[in-house]
N, CA, C and O of each residue as an XYZ file, in Angstrom:
324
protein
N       0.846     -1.184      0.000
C       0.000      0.000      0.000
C       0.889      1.244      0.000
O       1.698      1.161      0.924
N       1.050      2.587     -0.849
C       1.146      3.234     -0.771
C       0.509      4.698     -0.181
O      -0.480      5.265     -0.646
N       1.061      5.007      0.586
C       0.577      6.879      1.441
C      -0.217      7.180      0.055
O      -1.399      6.995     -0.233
N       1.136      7.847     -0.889
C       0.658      8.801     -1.613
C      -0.907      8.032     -2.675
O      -1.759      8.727     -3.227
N      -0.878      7.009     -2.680
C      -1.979      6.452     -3.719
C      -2.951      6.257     -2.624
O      -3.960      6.754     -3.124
N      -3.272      5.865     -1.492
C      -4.364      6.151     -0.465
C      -5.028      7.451     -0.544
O      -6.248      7.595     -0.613
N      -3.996      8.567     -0.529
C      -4.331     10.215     -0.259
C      -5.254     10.198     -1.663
O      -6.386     10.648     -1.486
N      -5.025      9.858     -2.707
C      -5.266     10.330     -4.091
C      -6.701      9.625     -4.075
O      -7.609     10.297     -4.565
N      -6.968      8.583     -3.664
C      -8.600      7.695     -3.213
C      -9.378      9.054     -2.426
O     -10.364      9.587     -2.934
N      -8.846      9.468     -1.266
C      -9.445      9.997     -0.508
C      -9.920     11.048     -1.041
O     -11.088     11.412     -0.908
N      -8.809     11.798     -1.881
C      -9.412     13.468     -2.846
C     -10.808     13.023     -3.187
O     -11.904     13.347     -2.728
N     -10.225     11.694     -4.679
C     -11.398     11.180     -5.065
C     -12.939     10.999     -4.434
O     -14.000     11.215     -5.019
N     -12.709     10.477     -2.884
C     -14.106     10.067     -2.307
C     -14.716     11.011     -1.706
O     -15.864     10.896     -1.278
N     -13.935     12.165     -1.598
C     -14.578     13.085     -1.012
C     -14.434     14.198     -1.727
O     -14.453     15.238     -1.069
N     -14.291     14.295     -2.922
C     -14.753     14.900     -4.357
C     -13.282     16.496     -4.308
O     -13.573     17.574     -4.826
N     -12.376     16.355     -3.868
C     -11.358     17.158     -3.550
C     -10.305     16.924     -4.779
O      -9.954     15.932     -5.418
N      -9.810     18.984     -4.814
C      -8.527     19.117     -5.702
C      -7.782     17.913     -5.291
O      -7.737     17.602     -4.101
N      -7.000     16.987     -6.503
C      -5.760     16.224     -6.141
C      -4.641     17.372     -4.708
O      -4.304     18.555     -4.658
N      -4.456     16.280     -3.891
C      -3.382     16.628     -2.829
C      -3.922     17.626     -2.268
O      -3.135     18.572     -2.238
N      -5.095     17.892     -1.721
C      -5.816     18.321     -0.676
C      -5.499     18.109      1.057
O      -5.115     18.794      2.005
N      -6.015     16.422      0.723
C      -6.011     15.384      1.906
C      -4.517     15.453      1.604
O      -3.919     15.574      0.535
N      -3.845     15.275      3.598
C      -2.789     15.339      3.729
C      -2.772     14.125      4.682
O      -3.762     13.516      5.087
N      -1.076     13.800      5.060
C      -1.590     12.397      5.795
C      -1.615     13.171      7.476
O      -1.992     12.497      8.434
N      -1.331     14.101      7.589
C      -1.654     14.756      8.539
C      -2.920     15.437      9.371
O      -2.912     16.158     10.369
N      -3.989     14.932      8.579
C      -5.072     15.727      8.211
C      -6.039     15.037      9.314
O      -5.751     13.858      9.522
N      -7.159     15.557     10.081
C      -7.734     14.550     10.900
C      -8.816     14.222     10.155
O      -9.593     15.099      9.777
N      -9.011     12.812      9.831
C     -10.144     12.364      9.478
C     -11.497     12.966      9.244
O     -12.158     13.043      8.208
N     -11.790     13.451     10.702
C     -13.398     13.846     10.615
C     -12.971     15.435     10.362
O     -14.057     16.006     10.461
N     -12.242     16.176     10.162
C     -12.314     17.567      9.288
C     -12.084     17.399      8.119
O     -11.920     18.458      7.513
N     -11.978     16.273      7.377
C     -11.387     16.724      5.867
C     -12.803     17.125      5.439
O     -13.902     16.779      5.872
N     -12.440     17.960      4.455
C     -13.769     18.932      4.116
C     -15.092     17.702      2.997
O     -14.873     17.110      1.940
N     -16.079     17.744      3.662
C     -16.943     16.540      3.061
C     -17.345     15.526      3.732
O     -18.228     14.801      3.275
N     -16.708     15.267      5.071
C     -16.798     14.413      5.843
C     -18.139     14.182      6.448
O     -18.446     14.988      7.327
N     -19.162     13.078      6.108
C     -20.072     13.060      6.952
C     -20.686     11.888      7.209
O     -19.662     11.297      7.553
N     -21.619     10.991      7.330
C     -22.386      9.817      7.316
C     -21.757      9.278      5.871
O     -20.731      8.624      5.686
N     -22.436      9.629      5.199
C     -22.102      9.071      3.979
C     -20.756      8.830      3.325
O     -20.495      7.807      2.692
N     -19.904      9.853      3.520
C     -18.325      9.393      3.141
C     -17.825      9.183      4.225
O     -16.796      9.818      4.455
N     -18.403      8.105      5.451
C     -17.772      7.609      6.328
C     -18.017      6.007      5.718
O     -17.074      5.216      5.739
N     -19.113      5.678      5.275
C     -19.377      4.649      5.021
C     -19.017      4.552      3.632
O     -18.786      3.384      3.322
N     -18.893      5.353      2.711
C     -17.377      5.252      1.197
C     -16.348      5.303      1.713
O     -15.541      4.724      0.986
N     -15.762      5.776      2.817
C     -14.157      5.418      3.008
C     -14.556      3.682      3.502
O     -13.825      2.828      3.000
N     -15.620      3.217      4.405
C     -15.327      1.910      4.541
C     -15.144      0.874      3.489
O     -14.281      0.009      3.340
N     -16.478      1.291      2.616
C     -16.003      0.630      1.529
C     -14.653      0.900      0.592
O     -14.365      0.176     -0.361
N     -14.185      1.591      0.842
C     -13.189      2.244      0.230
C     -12.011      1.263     -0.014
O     -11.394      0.859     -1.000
N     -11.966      1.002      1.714
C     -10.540      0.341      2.201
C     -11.062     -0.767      1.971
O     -10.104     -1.424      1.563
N     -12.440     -1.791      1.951
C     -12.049     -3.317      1.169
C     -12.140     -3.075      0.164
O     -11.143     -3.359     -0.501
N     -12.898     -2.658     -0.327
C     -12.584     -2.600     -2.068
C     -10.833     -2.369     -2.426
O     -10.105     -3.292     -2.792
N     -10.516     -1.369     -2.287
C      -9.169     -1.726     -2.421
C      -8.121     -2.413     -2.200
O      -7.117     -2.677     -2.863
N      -8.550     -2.712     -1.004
C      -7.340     -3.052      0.067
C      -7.757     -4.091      0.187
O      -6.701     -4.724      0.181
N      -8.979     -5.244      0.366
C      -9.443     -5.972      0.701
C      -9.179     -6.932      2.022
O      -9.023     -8.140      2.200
N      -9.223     -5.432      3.078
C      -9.526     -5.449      4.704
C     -10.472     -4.986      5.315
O     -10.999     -4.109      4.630
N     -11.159     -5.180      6.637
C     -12.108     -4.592      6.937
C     -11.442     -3.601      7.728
O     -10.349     -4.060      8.060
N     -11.588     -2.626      8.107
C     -11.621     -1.547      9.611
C     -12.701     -1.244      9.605
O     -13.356     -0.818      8.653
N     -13.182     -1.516     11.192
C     -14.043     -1.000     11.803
C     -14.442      0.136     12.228
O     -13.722      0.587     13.118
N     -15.374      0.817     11.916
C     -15.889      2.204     11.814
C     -15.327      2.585     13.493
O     -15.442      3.789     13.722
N     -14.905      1.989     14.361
C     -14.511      2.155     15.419
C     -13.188      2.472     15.735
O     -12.822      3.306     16.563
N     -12.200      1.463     14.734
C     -11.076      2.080     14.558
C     -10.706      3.162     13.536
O      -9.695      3.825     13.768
N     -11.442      3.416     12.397
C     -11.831      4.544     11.542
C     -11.824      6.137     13.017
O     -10.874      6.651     13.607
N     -12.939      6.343     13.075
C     -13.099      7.238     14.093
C     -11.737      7.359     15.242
O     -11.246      8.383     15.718
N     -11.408      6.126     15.440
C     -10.313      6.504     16.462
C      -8.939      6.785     15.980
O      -8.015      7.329     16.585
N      -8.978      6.345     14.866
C      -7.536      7.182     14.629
C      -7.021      8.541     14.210
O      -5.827      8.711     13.964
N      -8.008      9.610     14.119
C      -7.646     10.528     14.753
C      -7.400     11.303     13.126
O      -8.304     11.736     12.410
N      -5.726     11.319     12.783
C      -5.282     11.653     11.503
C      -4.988     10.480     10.209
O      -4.756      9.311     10.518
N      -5.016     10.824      9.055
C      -5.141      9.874      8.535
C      -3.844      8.810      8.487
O      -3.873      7.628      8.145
N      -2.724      9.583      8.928
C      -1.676      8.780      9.183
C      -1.753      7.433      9.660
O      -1.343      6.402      9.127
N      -2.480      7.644     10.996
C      -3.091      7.157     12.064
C      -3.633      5.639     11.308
O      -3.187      4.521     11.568
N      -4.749      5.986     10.282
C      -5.601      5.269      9.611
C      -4.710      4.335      8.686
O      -5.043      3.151      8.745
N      -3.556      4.649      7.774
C      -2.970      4.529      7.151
C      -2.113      2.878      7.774
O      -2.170      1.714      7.378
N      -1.434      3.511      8.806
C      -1.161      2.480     10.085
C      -2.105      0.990     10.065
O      -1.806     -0.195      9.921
N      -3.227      1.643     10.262
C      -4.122      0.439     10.614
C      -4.451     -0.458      9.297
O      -4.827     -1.629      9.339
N      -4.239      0.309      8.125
C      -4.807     -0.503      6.829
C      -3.211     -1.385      6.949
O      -3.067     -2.601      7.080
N      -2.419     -0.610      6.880
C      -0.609     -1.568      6.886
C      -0.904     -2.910      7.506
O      -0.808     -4.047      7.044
N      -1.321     -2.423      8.777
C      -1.571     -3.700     10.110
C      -2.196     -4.774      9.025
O      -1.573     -5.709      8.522
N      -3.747     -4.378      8.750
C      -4.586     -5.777      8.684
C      -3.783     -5.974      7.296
O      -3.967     -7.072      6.770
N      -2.934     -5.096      6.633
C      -2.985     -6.289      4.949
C      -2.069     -7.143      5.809
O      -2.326     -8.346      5.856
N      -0.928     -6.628      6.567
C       0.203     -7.901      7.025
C      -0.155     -9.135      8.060
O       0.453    -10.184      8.272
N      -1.249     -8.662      8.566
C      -1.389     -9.507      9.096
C      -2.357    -11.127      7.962
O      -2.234    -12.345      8.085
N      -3.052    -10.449      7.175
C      -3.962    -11.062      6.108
C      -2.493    -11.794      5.137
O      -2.741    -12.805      4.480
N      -1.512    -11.413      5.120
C      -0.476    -11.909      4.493
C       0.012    -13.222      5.441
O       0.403    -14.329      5.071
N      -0.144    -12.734      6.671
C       0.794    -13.967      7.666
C      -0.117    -15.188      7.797
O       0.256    -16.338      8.028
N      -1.480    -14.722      7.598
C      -2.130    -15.882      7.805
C      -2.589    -17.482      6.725
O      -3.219    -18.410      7.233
């Protein structure tokens, strides 16, 4: 998984100039953020990524860095198993 190709999904899902979304950026301010592109970023990350995160760890991570982290986690762990 790449940062910079995650960020470039996110412009996309939440209808933003390319390189808007930063990985610094907190989740629930990126501009667009609401019910509905909470539940397109979920689908977001299996469709792409084909992992789940839980709207629980979504919300808790804070910045997208944060988030970024957690997609790393489940592909390696989906690799070890």
């Amino acid at each position: 998984m790449q940062k910079t190709e995650f960020l470039e999904l996110l412009d996309e899902l939440f209808d933003l100039q390319p390189g808007t979304v930063q990985a610094t950026d907190d989740i629930q301010k990126i501009p667009g953020w609401g019910s509905l592109s909470f539940v397109g970023l979920i689908a977001l990350i299996d469709e792409e990524y084909g992992v789940e995160i839980s709207p629980t760890q979504i919300l808790g991570s804070g910045q997208v860095n944060e988030l970024i982290t957690q997609i790393q986690t489940a592909l390696t762990a989906r690799q070890a198993a």
